[in-house]
Jmol script that loads the backbone (N, CA, C; Angstrom):
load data "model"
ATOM      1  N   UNK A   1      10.597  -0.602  11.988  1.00  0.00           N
ATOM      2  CA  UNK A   1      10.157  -0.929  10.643  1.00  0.00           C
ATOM      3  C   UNK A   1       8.717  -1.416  10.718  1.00  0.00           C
ATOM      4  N   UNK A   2       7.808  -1.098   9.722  1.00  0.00           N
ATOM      5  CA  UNK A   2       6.444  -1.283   9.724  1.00  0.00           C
ATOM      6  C   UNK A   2       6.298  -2.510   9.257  1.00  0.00           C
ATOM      7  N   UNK A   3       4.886  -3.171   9.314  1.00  0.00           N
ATOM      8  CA  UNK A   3       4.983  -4.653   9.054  1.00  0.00           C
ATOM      9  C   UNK A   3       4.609  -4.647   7.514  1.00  0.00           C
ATOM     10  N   UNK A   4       3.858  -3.469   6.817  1.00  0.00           N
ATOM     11  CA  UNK A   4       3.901  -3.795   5.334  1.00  0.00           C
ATOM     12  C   UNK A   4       5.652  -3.353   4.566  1.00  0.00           C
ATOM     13  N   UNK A   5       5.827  -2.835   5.175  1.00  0.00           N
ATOM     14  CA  UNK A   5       7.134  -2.478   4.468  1.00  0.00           C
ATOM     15  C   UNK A   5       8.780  -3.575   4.665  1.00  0.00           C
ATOM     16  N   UNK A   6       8.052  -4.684   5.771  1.00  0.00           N
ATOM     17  CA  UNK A   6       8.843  -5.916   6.160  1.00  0.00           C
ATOM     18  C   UNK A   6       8.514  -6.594   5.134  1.00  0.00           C
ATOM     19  N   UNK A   7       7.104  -6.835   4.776  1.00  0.00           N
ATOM     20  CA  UNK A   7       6.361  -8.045   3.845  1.00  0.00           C
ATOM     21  C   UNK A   7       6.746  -7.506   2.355  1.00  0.00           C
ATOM     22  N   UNK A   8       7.014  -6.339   2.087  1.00  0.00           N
ATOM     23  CA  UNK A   8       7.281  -5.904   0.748  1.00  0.00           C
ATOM     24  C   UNK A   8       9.002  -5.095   0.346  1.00  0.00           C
ATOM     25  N   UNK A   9       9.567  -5.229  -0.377  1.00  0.00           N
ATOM     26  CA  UNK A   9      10.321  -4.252  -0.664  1.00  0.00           C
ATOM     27  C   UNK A   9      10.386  -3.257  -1.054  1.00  0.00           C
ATOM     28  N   UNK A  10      10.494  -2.844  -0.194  1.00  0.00           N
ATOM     29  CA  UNK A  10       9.479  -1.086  -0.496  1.00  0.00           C
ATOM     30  C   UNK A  10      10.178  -0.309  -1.647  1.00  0.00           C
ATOM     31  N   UNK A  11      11.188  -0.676  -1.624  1.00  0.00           N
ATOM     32  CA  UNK A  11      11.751   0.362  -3.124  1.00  0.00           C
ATOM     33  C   UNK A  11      11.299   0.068  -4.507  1.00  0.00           C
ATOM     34  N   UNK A  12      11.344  -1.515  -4.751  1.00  0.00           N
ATOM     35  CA  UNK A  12      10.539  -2.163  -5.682  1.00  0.00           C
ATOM     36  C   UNK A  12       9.158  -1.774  -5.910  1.00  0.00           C
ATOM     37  N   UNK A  13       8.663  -1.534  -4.872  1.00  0.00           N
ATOM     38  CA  UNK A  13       6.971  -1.629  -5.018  1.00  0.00           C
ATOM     39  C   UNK A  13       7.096  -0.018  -5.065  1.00  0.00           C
ATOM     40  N   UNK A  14       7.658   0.821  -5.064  1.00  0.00           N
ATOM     41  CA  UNK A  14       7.039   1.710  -5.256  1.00  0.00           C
ATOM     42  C   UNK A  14       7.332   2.656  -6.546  1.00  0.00           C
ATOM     43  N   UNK A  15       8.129   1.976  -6.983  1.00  0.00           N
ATOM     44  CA  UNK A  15       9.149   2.376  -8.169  1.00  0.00           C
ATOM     45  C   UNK A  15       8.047   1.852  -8.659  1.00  0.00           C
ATOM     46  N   UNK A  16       7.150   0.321  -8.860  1.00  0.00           N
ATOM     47  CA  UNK A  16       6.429   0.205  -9.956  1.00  0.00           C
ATOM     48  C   UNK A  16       5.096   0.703  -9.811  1.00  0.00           C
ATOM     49  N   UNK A  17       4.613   1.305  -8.504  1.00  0.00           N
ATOM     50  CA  UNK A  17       3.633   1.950  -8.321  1.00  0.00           C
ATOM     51  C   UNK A  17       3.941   3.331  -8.948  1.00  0.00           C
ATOM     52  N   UNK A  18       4.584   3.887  -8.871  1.00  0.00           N
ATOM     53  CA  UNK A  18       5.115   5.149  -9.536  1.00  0.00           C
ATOM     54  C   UNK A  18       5.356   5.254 -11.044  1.00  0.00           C
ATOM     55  N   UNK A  19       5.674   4.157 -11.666  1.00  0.00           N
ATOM     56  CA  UNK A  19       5.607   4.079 -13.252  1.00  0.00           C
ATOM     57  C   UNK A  19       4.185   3.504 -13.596  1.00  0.00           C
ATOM     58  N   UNK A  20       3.546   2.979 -12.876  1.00  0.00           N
ATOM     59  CA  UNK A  20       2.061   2.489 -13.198  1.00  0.00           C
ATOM     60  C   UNK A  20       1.576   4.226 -13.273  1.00  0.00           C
ATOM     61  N   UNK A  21       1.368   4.883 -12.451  1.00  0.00           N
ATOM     62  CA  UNK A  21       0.784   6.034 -12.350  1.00  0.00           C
ATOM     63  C   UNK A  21       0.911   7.090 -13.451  1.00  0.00           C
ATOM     64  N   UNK A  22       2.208   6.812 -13.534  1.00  0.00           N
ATOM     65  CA  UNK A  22       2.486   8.099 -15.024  1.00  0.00           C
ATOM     66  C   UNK A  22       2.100   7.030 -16.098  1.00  0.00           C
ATOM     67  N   UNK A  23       2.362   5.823 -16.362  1.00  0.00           N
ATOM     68  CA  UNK A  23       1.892   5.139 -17.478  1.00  0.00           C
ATOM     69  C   UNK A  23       0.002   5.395 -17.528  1.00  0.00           C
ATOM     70  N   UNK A  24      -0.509   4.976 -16.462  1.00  0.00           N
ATOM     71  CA  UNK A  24      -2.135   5.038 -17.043  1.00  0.00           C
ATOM     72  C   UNK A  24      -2.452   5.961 -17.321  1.00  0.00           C
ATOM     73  N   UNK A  25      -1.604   7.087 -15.760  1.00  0.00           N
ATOM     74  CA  UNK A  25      -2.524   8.339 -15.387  1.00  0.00           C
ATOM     75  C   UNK A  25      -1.844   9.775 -16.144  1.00  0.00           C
ATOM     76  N   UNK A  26      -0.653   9.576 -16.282  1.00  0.00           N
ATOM     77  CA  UNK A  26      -0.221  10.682 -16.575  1.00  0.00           C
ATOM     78  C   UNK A  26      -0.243  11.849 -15.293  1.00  0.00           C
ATOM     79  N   UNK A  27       0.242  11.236 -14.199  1.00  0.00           N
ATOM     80  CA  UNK A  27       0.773  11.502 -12.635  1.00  0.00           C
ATOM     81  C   UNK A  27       2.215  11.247 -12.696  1.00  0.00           C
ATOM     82  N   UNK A  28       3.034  12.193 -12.727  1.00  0.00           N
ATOM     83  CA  UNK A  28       4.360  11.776 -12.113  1.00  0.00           C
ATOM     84  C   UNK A  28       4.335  11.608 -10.587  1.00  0.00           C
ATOM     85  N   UNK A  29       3.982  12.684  -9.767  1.00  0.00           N
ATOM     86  CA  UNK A  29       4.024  12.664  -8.225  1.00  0.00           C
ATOM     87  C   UNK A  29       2.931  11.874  -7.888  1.00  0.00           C
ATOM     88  N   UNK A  30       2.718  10.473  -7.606  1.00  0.00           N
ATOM     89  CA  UNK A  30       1.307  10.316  -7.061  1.00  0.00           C
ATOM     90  C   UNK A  30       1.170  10.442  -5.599  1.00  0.00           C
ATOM     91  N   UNK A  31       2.282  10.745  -4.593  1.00  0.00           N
ATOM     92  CA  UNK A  31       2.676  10.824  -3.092  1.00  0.00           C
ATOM     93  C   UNK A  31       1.782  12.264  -2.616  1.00  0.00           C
ATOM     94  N   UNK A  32       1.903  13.485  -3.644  1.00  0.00           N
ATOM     95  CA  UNK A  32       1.465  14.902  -3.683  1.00  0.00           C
ATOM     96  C   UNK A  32      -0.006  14.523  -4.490  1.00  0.00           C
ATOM     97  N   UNK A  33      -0.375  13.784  -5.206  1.00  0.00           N
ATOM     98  CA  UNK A  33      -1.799  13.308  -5.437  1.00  0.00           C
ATOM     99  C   UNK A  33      -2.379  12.465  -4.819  1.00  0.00           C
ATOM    100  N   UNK A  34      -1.961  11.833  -4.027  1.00  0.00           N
ATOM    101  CA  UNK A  34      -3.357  11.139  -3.093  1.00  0.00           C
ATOM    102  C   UNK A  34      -2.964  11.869  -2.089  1.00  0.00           C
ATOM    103  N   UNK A  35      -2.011  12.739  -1.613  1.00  0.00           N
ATOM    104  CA  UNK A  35      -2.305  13.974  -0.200  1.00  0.00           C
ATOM    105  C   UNK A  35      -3.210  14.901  -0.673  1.00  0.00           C
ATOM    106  N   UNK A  36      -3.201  15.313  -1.837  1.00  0.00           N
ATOM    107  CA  UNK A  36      -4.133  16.127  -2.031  1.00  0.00           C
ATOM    108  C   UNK A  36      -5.962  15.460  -2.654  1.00  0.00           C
ATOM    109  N   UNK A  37      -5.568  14.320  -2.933  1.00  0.00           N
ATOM    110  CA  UNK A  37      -7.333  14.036  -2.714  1.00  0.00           C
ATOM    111  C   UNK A  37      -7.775  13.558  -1.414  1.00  0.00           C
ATOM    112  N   UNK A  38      -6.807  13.057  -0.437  1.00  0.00           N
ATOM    113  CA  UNK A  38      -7.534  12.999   0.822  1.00  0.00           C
ATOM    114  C   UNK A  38      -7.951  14.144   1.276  1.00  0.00           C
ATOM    115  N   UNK A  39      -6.921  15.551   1.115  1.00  0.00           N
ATOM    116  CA  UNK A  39      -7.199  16.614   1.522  1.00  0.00           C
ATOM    117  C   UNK A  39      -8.981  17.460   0.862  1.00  0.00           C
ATOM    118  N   UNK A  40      -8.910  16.557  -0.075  1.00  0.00           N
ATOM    119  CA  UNK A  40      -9.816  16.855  -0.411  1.00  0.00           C
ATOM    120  C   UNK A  40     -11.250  16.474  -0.172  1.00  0.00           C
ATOM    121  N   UNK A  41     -10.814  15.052   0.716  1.00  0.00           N
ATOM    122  CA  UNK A  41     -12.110  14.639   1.114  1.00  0.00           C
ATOM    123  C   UNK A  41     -12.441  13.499   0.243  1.00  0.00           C
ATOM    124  N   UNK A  42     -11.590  12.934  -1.191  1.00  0.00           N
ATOM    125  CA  UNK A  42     -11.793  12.244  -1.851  1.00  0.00           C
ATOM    126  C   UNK A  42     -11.890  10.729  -1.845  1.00  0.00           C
ATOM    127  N   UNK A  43     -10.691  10.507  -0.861  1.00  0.00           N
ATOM    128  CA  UNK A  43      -9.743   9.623  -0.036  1.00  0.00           C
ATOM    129  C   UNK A  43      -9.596   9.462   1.127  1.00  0.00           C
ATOM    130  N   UNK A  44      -9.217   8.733   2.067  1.00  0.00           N
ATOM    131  CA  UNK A  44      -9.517   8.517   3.760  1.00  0.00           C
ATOM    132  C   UNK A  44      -8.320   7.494   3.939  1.00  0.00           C
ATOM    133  N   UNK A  45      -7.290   7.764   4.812  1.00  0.00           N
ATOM    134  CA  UNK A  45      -6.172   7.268   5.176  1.00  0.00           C
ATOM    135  C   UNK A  45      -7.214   5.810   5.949  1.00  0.00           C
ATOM    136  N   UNK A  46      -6.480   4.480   5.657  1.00  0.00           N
ATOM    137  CA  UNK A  46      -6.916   3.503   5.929  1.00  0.00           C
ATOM    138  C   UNK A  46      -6.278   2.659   7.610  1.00  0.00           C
ATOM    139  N   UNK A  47      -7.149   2.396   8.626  1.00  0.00           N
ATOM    140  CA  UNK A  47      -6.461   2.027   9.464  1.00  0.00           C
ATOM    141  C   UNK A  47      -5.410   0.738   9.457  1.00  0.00           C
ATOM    142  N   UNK A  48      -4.966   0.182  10.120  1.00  0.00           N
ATOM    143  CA  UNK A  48      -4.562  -0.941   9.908  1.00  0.00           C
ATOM    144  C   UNK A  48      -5.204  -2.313  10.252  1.00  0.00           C
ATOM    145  N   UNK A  49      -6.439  -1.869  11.025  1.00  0.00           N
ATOM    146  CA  UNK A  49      -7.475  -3.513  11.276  1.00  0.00           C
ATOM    147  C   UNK A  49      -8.266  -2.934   9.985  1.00  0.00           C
ATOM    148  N   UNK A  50      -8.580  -1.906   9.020  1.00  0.00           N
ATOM    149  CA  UNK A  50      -8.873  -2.396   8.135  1.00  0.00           C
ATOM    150  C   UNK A  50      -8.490  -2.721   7.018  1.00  0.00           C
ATOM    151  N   UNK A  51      -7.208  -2.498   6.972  1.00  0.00           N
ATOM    152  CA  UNK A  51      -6.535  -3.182   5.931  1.00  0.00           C
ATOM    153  C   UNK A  51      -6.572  -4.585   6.269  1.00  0.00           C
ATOM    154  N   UNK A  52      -5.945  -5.169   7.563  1.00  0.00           N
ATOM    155  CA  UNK A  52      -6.021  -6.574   7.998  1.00  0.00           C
ATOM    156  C   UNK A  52      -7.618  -7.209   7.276  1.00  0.00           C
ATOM    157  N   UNK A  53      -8.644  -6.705   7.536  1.00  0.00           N
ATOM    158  CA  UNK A  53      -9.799  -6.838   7.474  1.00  0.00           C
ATOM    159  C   UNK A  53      -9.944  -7.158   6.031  1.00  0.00           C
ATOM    160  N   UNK A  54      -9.394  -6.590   5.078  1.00  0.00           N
ATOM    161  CA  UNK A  54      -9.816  -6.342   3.757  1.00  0.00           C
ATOM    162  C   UNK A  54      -9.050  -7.655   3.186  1.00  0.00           C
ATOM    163  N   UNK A  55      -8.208  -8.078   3.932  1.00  0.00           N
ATOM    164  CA  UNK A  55      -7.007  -9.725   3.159  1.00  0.00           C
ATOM    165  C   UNK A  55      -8.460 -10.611   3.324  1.00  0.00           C
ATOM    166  N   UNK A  56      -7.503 -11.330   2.196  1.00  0.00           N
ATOM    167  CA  UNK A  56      -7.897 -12.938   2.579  1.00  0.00           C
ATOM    168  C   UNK A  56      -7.063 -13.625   3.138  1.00  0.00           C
ATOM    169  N   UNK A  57      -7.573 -14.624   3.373  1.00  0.00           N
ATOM    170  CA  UNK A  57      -7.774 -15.902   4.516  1.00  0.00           C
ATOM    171  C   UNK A  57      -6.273 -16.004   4.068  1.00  0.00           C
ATOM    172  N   UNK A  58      -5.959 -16.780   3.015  1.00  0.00           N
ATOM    173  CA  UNK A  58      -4.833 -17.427   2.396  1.00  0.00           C
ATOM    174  C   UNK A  58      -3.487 -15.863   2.135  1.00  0.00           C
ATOM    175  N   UNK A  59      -3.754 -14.919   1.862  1.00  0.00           N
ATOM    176  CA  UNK A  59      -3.039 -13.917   1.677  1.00  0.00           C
ATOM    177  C   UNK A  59      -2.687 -13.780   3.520  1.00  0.00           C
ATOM    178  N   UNK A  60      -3.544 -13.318   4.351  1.00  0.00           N
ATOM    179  CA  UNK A  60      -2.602 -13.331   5.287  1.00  0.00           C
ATOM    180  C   UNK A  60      -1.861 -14.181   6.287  1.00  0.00           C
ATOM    181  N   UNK A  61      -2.698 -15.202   5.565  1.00  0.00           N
ATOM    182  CA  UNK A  61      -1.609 -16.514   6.212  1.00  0.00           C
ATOM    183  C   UNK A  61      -0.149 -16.328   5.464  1.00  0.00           C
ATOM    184  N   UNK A  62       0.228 -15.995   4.661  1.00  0.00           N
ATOM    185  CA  UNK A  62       1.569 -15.708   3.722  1.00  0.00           C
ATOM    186  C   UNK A  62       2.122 -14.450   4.379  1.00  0.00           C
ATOM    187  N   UNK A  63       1.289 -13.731   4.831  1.00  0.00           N
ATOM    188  CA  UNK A  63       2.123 -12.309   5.391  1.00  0.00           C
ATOM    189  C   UNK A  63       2.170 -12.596   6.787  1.00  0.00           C
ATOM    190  N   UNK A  64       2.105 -13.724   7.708  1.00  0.00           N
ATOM    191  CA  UNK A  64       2.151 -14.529   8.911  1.00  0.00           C
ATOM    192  C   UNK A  64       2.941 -14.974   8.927  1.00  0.00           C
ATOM    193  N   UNK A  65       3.394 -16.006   7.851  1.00  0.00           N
ATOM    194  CA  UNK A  65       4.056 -16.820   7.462  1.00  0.00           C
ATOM    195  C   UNK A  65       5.611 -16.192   7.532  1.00  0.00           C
ATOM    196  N   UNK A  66       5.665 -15.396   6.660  1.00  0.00           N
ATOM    197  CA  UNK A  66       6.504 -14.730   6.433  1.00  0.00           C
ATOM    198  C   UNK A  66       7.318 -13.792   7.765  1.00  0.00           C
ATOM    199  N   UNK A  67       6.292 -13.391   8.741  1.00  0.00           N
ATOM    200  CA  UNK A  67       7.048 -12.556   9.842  1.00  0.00           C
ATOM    201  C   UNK A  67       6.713 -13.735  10.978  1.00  0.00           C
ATOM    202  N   UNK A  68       7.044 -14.886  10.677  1.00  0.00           N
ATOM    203  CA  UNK A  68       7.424 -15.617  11.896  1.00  0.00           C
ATOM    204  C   UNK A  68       5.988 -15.677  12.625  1.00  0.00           C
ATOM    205  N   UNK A  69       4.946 -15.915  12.405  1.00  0.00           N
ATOM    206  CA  UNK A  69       3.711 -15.083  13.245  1.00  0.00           C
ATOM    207  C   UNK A  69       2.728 -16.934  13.320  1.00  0.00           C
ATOM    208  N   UNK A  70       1.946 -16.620  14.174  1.00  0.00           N
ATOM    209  CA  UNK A  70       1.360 -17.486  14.139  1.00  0.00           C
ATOM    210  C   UNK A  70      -0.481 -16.970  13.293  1.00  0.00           C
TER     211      UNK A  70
END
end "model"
wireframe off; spacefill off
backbone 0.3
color backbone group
């Protein structure tokens, strides 16, 4: 199991990521729309030191917190 998908409930979060998308965007599939704008060059799959990189201080002390971590 991955460590964002420990820190989140992934069914939750994506169910409301998925009704956000057709609500603003008028995207039902957004899984087949951001494969196809990376494919496009639009988008760039993100590593994971830069996601780490991109928290704050206090946010990943809570996602530390949370997996037992120092």
């Amino acid at each position: 199991m991955g460590i964002l998908s420990r820190l989140f409930k992934k069914k939750e979060t994506v169910t409301a990521y998925v009704k956000y998308f057709l609500y603003e965007c008028g995207i039902s599939k957004p899984e087949k729309y951001h494969k196809q704008m990376i494919n496009e060059g639009y988008l760039a799959v993100s590593t994971i030191e830069a996601i780490v990189q991109a928290l704050k201080v206090d946010t990943l002390k809570k996602f530390l917190k949370k997996l037992n971590l120092h």
